[in-house]
C-alpha positions as CSV (number, residue, x, y, z in Angstrom):
1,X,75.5,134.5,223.3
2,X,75.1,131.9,220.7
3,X,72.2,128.8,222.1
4,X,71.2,126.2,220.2
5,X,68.5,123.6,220.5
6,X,68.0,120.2,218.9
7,X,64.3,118.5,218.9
8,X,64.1,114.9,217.9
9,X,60.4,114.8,217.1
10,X,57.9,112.2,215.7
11,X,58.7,113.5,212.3
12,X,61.7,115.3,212.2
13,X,65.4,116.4,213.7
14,X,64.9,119.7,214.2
15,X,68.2,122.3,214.9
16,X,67.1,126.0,215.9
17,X,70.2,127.8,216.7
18,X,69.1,131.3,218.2
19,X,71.5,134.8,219.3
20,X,70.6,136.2,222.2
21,X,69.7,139.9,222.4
22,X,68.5,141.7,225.2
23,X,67.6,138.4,226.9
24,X,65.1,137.4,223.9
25,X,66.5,134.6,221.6
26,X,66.4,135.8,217.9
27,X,66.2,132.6,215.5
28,X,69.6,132.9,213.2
29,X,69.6,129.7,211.5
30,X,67.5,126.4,211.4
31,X,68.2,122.7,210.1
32,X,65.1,120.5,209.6
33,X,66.1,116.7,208.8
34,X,62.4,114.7,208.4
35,X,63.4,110.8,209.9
36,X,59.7,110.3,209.9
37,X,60.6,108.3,213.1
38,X,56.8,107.7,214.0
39,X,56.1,106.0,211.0
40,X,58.5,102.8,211.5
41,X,57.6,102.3,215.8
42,X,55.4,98.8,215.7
43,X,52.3,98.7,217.1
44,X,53.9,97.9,220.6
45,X,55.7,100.9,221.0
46,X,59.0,99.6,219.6
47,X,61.3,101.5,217.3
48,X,63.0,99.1,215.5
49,X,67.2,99.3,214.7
50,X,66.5,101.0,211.1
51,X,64.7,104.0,212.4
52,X,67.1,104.4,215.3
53,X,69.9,104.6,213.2
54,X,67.9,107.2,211.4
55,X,67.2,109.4,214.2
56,X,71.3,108.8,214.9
57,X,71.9,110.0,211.3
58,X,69.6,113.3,211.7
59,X,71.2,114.3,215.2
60,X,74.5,114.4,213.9
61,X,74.4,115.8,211.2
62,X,72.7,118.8,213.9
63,X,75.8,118.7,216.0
64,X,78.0,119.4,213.0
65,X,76.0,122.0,212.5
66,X,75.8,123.4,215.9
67,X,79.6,122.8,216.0
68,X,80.3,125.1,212.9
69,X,77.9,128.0,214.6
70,X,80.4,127.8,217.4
71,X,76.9,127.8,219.9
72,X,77.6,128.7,223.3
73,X,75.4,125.7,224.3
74,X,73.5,122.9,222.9
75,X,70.4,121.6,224.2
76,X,69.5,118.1,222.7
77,X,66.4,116.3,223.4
78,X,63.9,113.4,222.5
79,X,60.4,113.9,222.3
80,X,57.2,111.4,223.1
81,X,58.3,109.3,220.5
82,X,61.3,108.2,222.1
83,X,59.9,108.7,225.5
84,X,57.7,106.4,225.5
85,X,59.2,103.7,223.0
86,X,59.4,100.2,224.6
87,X,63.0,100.0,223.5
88,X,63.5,104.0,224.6
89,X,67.2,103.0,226.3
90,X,68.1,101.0,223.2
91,X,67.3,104.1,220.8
92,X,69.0,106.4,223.3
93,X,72.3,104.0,223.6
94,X,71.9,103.7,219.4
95,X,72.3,107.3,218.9
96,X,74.8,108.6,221.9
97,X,77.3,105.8,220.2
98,X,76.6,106.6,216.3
99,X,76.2,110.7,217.5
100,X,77.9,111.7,220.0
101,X,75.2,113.3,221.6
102,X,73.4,112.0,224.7
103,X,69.5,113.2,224.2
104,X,67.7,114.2,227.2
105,X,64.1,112.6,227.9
106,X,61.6,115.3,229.3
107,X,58.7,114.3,231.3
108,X,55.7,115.6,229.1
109,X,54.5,117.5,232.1
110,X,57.9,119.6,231.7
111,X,57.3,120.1,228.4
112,X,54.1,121.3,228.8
113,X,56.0,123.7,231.8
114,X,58.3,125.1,229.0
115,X,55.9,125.2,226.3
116,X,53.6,128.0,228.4
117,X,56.7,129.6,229.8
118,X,57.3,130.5,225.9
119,X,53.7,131.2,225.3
120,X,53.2,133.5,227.9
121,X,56.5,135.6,226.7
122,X,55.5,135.9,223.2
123,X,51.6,136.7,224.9
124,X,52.4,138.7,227.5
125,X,50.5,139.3,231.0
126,X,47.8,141.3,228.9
127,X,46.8,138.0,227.9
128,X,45.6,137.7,231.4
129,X,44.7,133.9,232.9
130,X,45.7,131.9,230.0
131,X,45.4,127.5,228.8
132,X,48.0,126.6,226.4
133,X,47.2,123.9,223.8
134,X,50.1,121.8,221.7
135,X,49.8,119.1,220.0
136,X,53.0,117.1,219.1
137,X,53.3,113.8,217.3
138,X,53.2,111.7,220.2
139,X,50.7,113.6,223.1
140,X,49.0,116.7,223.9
141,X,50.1,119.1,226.3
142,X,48.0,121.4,228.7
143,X,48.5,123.7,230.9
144,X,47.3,126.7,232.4
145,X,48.3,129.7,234.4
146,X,47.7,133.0,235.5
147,X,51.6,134.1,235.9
148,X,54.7,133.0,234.0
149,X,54.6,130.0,235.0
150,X,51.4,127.4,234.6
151,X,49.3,127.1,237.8
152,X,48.9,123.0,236.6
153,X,50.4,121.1,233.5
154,X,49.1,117.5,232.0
155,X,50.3,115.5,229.2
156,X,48.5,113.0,227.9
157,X,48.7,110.6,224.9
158,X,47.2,112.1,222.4
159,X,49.4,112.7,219.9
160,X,48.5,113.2,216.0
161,X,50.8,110.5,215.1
162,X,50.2,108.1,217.9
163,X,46.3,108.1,217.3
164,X,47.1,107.6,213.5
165,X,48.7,104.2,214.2
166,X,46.0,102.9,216.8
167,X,43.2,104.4,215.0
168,X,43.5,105.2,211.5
169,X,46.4,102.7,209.8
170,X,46.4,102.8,206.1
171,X,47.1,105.2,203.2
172,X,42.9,105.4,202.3
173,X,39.8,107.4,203.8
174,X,39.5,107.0,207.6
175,X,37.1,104.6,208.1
176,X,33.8,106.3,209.7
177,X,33.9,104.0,212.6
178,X,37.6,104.4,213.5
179,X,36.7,108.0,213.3
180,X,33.9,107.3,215.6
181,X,36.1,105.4,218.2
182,X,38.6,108.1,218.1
183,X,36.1,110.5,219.4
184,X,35.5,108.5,221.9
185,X,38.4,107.7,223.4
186,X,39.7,111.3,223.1
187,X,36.6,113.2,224.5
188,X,36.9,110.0,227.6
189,X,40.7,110.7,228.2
190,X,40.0,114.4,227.9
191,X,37.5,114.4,230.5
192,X,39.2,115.1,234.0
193,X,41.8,118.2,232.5
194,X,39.1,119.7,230.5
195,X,36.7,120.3,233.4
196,X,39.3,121.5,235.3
197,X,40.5,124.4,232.5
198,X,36.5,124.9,232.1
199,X,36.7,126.0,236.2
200,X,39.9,127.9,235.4
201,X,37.9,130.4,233.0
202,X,41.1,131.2,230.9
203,X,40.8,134.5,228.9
204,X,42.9,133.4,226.2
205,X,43.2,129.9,225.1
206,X,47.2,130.0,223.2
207,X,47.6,126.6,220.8
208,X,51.3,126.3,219.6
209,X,53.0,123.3,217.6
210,X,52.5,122.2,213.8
211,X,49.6,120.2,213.9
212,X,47.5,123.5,215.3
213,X,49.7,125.9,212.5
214,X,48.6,123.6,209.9
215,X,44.9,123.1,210.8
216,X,44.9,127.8,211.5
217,X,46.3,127.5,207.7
218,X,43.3,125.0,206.2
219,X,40.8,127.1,208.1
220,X,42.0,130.8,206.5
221,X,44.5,131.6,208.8
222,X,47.7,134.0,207.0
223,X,50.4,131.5,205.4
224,X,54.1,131.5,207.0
225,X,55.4,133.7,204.6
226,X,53.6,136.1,205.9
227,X,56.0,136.1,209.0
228,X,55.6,135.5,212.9
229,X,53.6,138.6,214.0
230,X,50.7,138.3,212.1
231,X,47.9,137.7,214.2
232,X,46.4,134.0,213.5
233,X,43.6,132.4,215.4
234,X,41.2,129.1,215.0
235,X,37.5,129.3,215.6
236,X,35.7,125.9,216.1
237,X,33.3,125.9,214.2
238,X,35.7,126.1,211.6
239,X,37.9,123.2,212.9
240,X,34.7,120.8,213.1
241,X,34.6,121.7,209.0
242,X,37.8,121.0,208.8
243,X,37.3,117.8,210.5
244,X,34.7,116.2,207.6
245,X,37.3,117.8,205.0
246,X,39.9,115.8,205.6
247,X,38.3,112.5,206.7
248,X,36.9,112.9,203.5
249,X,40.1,112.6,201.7
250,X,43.1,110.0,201.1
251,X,46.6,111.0,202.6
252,X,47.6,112.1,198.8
253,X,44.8,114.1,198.5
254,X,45.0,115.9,201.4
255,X,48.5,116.9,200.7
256,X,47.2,119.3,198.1
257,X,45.1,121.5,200.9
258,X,46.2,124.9,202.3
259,X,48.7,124.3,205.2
260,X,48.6,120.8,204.8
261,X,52.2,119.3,204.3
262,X,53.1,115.7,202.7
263,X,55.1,114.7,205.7
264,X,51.6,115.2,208.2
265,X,48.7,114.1,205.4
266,X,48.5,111.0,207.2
267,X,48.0,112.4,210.8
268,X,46.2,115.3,209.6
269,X,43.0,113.9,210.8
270,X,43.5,112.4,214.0
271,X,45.3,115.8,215.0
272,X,42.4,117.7,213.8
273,X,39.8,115.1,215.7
274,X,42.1,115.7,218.8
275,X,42.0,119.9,218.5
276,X,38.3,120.1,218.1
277,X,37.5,117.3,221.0
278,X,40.2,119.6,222.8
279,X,38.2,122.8,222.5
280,X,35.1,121.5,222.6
281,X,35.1,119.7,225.9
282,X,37.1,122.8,227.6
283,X,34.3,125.3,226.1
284,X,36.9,127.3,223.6
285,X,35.6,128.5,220.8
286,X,38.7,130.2,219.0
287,X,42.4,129.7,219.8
288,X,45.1,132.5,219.5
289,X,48.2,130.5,217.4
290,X,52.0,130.9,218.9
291,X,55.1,131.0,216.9
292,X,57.5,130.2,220.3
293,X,56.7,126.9,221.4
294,X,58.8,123.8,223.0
295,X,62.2,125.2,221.9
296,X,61.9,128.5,222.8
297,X,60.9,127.5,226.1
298,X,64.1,125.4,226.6
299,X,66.0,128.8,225.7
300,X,63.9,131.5,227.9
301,X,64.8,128.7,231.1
302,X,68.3,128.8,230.1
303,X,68.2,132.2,230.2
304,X,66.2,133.0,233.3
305,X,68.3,130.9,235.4
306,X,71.5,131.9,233.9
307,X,72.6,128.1,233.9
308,X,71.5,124.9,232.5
309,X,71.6,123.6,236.3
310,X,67.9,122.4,235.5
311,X,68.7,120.5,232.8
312,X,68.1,117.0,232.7
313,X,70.9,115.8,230.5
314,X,74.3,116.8,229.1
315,X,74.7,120.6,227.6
316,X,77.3,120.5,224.6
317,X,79.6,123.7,224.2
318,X,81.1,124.6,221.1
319,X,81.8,128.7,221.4
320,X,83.4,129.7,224.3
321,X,82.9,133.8,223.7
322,X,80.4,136.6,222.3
323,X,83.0,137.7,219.8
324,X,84.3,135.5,217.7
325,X,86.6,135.2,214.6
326,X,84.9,135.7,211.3
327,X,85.9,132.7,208.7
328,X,88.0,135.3,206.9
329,X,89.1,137.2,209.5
330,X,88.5,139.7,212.5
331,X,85.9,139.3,215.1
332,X,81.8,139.6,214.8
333,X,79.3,139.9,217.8
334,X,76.0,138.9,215.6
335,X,75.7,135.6,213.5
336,X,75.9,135.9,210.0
337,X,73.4,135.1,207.6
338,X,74.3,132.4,206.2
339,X,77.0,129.4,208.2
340,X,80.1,130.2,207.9
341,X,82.0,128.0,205.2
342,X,84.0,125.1,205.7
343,X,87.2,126.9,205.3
344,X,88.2,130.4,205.3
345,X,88.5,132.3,201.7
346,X,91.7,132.2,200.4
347,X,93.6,135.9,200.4
């Protein structure tokens, strides 16, 4: 079986197209297309026709995609940033008629659901009562749990990108003030979660998502290449280093650290102010980084259930069968490679 997923984040289109094996979905192929969507919403939440048309662009070039991996299914949705855009149906109606593809909006308390559902997989139960962490562009999941599912799940919004454009605009040093206020008004809207994951006494404290990958990296953690079963963790005490390094820097600047990539310089520090606030007011002093976030999630719920029943939107189907026709000829059960090419080799 052949499943596909397609995120429309704050910063990018993101197409993971997975094969299924043994009921675990192996990544075979993925498609990144940066819209930098979070960048062009005004300050009162609207995302104006240029950046809609964008995120149209990105999602179908992911369809084509999808299409020519003949996926068994395609699971397309929007995340905070379109969620809670003032013009959300607009953007939606904008990209189903320039796409194709209807996006589905999950409630950030589902995503948060998912999000731990794939943590604890890749964990396990050895991980015993475990808080999940994620930090997207547009809010900041928690949940916690003791099973495969989470016990409770929050969202809240706190996301890297949406604290950026409230609290540090600008391409220069944060101002020391703004970074002050941020505090604030994270460690005040953290308040009533964290004392309840404080009660929960989690064993393991799981962070997943790129803001906490990129912050691991800065702070010593292995680099990607190194592959997604080295073991990577964030102390702290490191984090609050981390913190003063970056605040210290312009956006350019910060480009140049370890882990930190252009298209999240700007954010870099609010997500960083939101991680260490995050840990600190919950009493965790070292997080243990997960690969399988959000999209795996979405896949391992597709699975359990056997159906997309759950769903909240339309599922797209391209493949209809396990074994299908190689591009020049007989039949393969596994993905290839590489995609398959636009037409079959001659001969």
């Amino acid at each position: 079986m052949r499943l596909a997923v397609l995120d429309a984040g704050s910063n990018s289109v993101h197409l993971l197209i997975s094969e299924v094996a043994g009921g675990v979905p192996l990544p075979a192929h993925s498609l990144k297309d940066r819209v930098h969507l979070a960048e062009h919403v005004t300050r009162d939440g609207t995302v104006p026709p240029e950046g809609a048309r964008r995120l149209a662009g990105a999602v179908a070039r992911a369809r084509e995609q999808a299409a020519r991996w003949q996926c068994d299914r395609l699971f397309a949705y929007a995340t905070a940033v379109v969620r809670d855009a003032a013009n959300r149906d607009e953007v939606l109606a904008t990209v189903h008629a320039e796409s194709g593809m209807r996006l589905a909006v999950l409630p950030g308390e589902v995503e948060a659901e998912l999000t731990f559902l794939a943590a604890r997989r890749w964990t396990g139960l050895q991980a015993g009562p475990m808080a999940l962490l994620d930090i997207g562009g547009g809010s900041l999941e928690i949940a916690f749990g003791r099973g495969a599912r989470p016990d409770f799940a929050y969202s809240l919004p706190l996301g890297a990108g949406r604290l950026t454009r409230e609290f540090l605009p600008g391409d220069g040093r944060p101002d020391r003030e703004a970074l002050r206020a941020l505090r604030h008004y994270v460690r005040d809207s953290l308040k009533d979660v964290a004392a309840r994951v404080r009660w929960e006494e989690p064993r393991t404290v799981v962070a997943t998502s790129r803001t906490f990958q990129q912050l691991a990296r800065l702070c010593g953690a292995a680099p990607g290449r190194d592959g997604p079963f080295v073991a990577r963790h964030l102390a702290r005490r490191d984090l609050k280093r981390a913190v003063r390094q970056l605040a210290a820097l312009p956006p350019d600047e910060r480009a140049a650290l370890p882990g930190i990539s252009a298209a999240r310089r700007r954010q870099a520090p609010a997500g960083a102010v939101v991680a260490h606030q995050a840990m600190k007011a919950m009493g965790i002093d070292r997080v243990t980084l997960c690969p399988w976030a959000l999209r795996e999630g979405v896949l391992l719920r597709h699975l359990e259930h056997g159906s997309h029943d759950w769903w909240p939107g339309a599922v797209l189907r391209h493949g209809t069968s396990a074994a299908r026709t190689r591009p020049g000829g007989g039949t393969a059960s596994r993905l290839p490679h590489r995609p398959p090419p636009d037409r079959a080799p001659a001969g």
